[in-house]
N, C-alpha and C positions, 0 to 999 in steps of 0.2 A: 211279113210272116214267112217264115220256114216253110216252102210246100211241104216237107217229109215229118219235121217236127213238130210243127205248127206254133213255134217260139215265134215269140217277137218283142222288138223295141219299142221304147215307145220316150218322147221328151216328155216334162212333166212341170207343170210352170203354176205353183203356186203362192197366194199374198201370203206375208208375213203372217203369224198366227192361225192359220188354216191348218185343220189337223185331218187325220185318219183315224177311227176308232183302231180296236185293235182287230185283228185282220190275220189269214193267215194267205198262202197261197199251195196250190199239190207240188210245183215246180219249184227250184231254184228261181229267186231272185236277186241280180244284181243291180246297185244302185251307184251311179255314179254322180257327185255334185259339179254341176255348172258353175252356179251363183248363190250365195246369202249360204243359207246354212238349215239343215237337216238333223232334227234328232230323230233318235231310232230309241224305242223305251219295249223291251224285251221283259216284261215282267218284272219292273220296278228295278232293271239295272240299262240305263242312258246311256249312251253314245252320242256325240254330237258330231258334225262331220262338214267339214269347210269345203269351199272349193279345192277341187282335186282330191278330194278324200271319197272312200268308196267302201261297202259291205258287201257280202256273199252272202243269203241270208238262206240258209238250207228250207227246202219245201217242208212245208207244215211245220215253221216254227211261227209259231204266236209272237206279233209284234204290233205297236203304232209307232204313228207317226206323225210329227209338227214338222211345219215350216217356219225358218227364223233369218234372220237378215235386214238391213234395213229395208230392202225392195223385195220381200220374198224371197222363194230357193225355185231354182230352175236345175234338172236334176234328168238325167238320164236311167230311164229302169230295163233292163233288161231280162227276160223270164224267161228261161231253159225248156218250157214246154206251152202250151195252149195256156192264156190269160184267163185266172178265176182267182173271187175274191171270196172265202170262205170266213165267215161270221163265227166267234164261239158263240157256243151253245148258254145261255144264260142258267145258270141255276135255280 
């Protein structure tokens, strides 16, 4: 962690078909792939993203996220400010 901005990295090692609901965060996150493979689904328009492939995902944009590969996706996230995971609000 950042002592002044309180950002920080973090690896992230999940099995194949393990999701995220949809999620936002106040900060930038960047995601970098390790291994296997990451979709990123932004309001019904998908991304998928191999090893070495990466997003910039601006603060408080609404997104999920699945793990894919044969072994899972192992993936570096990195967030511009203090770590929080903000839930939409359900209708």
């Amino acid at each position: 962690e950042d002592p002044k901005t309180h950002a920080v990295q973090t690896l992230v090692r999940m099995p194949k078909g393990y999701a995220l609901p949809q999620h936002s965060h106040t900060h930038d996150e960047t995601i970098l792939v390790l291994k296997g493979k990451v979709t990123l689904d932004f309001g019904g328009r998908k991304t998928t993203l191999g090893p070495g492939g990466y997003a910039v995902i601006p603060g408080e944009t609404v997104f999920s996220l699945e793990a894919g590969g044969f072994g899972g996706a192992d993936f570096l996230a990195a967030f511009a400010g203090p770590y929080d995971l903000i839930r939409p609000e359900k209708p």
